[in-house]
C-alpha positions as a Markdown table, in Angstrom:
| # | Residue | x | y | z |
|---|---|---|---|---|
| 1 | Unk | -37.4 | -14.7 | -80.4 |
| 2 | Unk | -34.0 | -14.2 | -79.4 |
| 3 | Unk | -34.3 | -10.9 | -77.5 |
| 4 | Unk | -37.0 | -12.8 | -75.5 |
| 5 | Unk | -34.6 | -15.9 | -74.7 |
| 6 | Unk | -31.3 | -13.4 | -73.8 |
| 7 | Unk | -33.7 | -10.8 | -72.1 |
| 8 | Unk | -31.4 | -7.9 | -73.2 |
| 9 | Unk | -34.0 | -5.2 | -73.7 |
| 10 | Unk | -33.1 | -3.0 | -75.0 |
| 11 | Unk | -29.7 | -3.9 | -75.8 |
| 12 | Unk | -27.9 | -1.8 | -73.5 |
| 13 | Unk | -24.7 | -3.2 | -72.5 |
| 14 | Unk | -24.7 | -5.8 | -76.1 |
| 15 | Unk | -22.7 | -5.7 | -79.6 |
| 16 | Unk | -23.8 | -7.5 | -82.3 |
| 17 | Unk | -21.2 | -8.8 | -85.1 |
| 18 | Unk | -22.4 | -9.8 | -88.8 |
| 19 | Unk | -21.0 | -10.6 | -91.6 |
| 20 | Unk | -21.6 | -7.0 | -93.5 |
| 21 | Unk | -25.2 | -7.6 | -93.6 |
| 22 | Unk | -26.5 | -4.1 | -94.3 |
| 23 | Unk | -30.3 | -5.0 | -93.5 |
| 24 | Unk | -29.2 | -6.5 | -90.0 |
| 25 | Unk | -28.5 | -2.7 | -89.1 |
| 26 | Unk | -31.5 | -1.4 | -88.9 |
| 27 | Unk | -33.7 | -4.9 | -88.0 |
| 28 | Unk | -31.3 | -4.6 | -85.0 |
| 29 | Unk | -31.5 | -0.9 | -84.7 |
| 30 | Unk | -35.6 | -1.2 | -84.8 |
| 31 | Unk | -35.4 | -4.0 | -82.7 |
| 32 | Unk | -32.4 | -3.7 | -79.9 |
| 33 | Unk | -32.1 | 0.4 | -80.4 |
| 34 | Unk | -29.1 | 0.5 | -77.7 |
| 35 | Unk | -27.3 | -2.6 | -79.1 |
| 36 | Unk | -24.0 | -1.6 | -80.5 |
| 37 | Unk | -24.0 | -3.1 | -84.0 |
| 38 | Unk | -20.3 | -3.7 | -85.0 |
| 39 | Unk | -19.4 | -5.6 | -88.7 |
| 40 | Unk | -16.7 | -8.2 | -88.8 |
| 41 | Unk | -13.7 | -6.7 | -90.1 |
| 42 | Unk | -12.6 | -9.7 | -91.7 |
| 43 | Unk | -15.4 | -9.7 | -93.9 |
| 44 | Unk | -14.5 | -5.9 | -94.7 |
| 45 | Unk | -11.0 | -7.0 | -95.5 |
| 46 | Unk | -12.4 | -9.6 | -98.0 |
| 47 | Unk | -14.3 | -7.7 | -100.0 |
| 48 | Unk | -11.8 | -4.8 | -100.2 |
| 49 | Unk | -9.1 | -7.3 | -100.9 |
| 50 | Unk | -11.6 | -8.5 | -104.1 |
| 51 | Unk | -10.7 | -4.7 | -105.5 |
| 52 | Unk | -7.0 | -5.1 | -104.6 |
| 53 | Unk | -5.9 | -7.9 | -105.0 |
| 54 | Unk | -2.2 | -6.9 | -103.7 |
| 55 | Unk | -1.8 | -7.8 | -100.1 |
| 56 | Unk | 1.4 | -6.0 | -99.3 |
| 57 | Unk | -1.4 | -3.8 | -97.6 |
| 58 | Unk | -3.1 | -6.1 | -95.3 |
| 59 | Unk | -1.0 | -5.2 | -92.1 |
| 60 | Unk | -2.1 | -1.6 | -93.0 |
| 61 | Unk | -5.7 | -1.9 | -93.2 |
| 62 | Unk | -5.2 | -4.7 | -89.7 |
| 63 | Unk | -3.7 | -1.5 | -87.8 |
| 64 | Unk | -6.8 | 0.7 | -89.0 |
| 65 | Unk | -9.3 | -1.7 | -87.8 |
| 66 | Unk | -7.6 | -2.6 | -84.2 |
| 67 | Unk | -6.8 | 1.1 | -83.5 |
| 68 | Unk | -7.4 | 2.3 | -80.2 |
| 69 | Unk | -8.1 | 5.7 | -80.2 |
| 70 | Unk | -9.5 | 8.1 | -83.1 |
| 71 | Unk | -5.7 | 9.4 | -83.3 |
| 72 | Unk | -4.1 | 6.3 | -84.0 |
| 73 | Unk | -6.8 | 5.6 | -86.4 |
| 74 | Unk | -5.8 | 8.8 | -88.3 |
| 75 | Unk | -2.3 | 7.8 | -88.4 |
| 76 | Unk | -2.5 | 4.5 | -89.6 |
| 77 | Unk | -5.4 | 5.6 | -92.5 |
| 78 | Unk | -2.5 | 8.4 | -93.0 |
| 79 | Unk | 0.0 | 5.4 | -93.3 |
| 80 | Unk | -2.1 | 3.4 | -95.7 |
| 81 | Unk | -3.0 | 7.2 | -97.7 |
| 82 | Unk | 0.2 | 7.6 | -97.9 |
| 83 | Unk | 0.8 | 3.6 | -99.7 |
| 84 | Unk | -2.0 | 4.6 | -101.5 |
| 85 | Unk | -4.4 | 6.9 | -102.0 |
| 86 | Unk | -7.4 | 5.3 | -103.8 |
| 87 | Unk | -7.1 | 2.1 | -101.5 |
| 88 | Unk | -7.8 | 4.1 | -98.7 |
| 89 | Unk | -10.6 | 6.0 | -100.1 |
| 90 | Unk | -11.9 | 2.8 | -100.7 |
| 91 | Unk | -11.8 | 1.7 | -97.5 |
| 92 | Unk | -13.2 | 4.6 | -96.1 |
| 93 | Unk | -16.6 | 4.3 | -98.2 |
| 94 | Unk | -17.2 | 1.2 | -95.6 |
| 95 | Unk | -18.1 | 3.3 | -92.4 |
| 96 | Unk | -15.1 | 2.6 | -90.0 |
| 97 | Unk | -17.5 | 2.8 | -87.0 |
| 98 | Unk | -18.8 | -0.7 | -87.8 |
| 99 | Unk | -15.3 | -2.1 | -87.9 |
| 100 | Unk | -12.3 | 0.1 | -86.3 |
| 101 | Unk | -11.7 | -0.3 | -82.7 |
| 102 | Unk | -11.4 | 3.6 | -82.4 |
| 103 | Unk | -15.1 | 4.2 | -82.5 |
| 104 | Unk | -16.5 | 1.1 | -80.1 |
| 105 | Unk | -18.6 | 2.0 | -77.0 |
| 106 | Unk | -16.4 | 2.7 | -73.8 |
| 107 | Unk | -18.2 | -0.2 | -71.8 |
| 108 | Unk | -19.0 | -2.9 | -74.1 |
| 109 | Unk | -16.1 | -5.1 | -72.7 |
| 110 | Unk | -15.9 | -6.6 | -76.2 |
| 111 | Unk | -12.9 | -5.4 | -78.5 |
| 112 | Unk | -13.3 | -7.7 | -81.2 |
| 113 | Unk | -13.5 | -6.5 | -84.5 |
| 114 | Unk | -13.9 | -9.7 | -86.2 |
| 115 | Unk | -16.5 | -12.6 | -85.6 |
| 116 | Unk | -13.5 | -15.5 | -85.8 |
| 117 | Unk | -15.0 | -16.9 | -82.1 |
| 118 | Unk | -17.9 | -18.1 | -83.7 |
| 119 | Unk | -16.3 | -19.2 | -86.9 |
| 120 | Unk | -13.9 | -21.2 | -85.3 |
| 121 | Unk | -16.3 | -22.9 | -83.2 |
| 122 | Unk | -18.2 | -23.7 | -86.2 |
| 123 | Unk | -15.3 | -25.0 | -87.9 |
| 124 | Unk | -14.4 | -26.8 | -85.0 |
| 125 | Unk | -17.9 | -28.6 | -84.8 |
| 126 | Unk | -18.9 | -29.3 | -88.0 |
| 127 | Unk | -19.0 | -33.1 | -88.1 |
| 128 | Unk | -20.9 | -32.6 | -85.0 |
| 129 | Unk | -23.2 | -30.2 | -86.8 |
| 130 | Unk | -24.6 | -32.7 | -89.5 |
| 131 | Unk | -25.8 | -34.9 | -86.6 |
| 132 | Unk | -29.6 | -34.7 | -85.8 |
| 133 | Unk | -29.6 | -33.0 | -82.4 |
| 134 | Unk | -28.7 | -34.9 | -79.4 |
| 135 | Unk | -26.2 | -36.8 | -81.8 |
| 136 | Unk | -25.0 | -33.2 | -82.6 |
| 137 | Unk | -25.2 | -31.8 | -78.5 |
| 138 | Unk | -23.1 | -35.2 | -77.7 |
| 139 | Unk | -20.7 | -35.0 | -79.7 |
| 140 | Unk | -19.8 | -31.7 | -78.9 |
| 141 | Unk | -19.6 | -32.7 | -75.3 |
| 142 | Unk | -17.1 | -35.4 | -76.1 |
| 143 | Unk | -14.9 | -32.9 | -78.0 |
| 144 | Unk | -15.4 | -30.7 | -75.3 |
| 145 | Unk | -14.3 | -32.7 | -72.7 |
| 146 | Unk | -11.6 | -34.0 | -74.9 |
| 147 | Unk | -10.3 | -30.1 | -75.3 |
| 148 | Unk | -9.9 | -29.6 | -71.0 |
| 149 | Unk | -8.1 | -32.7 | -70.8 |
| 150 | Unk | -5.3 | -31.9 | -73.4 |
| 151 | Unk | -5.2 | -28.0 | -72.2 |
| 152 | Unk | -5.5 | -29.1 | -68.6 |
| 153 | Unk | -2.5 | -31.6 | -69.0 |
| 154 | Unk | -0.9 | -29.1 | -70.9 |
| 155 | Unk | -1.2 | -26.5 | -68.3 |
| 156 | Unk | 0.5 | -29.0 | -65.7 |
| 157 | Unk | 3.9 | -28.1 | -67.6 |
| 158 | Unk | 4.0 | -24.5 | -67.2 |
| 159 | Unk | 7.0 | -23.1 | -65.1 |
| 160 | Unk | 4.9 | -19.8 | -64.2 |
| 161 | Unk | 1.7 | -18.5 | -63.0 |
| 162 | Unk | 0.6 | -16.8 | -66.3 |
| 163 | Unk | 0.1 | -19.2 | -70.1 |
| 164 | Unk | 3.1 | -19.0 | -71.6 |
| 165 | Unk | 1.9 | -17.0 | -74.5 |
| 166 | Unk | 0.3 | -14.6 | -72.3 |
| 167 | Unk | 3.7 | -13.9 | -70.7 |
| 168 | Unk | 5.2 | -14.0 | -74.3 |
| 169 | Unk | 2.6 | -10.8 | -74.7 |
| 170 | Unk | 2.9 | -9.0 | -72.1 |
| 171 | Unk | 5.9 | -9.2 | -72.2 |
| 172 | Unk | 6.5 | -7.5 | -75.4 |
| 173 | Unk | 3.9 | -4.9 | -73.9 |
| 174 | Unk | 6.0 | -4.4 | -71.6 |
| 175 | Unk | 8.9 | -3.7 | -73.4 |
| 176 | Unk | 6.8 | -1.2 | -75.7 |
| 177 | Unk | 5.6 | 0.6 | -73.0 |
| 178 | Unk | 9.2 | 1.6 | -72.2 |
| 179 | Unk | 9.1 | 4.1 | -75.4 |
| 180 | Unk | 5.3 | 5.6 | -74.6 |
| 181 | Unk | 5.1 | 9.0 | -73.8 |
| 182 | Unk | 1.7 | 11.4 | -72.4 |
| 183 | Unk | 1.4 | 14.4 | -74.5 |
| 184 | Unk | -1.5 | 17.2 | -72.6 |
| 185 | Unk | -3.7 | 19.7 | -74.6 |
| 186 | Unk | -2.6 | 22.0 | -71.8 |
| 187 | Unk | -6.2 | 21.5 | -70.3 |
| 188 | Unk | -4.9 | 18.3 | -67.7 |
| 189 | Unk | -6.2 | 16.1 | -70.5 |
| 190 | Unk | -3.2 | 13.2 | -71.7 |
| 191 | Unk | -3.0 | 10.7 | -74.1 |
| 192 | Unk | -0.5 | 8.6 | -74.3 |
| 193 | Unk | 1.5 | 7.5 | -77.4 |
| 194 | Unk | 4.7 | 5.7 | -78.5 |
């Protein structure tokens, strides 16, 4: 069983991303009652997009499910309410704790809201993956190695410390940061907002 091979308990400390499997939620639950139990957003996004076909709101609902706080949650579902009305409502009947940002665990270490890791990886094996095993394990290693010798070689040209993307990032992180600003409750609690 897989609990027994990752030894994670009682899944304190682990979150769990499906595909909008409504039965995994409680077979987790039952099994792994600490696990946080989070559904790809993607997925979400796909099935609300089936409904509304229109994807001038995609960027909307993106901001909704990477929000950071329960605020900025708020005001992007106000954004997309605004837009309209009965997307949002839709939306909504999805619990956003399974796929918004806002309501993850403090602690997890894991902001993802969607599984594209895994799907990726799949996609990137999958000649490998019709292989009967070692074939399969071998070929992966060969692609693998393949993979740090191109990124390693294209590591050798960077001109900083940092991946150039990264800096690219931060960068414009940095620049946003510039028009953030704390507001207080009065209480010495802040929150800081731009």
């Amino acid at each position: 069983m897989l609990s027994t091979d990752l030894q994670f308990g009682d899944g304190d400390g682990w979150v769990f991303i499906s595909d909008q499997q409504k039965g995994l939620i409680n077979a987790v639950n039952k099994w792994a009652p600490k696990v946080e139990h989070r559904m790809c957003a993607r997925h979400i996004y796909a099935n609300w997009r089936k409904k509304f076909t229109n994807k001038k709101y995609q960027k909307l609902f993106w901001r909704c499910a990477k929000s950071s706080s329960m605020n900025l949650f708020n005001y992007n579902m106000n954004k997309l309410r605004e837009e309209t009305p009965h997307r949002a409502d839709a939306i909504l009947r999805t619990d956003p704790e399974h796929w918004s940002r806002a309501w993850f665990k403090i602690g997890s270490f894991c902001d993802s809201v969607d599984n594209n890791m895994c799907e990726c990886f799949n996609h990137w094996i999958l000649k490998a993956r019709f292989l009967p095993i070692i074939s399969m394990l071998e070929g992966i290693r060969h692609q693998v190695m393949v993979r740090i010798h191109e990124n390693r070689n294209k590591a050798e040209r960077w001109t900083s410390l940092i991946c150039p993307n990264t800096y690219k990032n931060l960068m414009t992180y940095v620049t946003a940061s510039g028009f953030c600003h704390a507001i207080s409750n009065g209480n010495k609690c802040y929150e800081v907002t731009y």
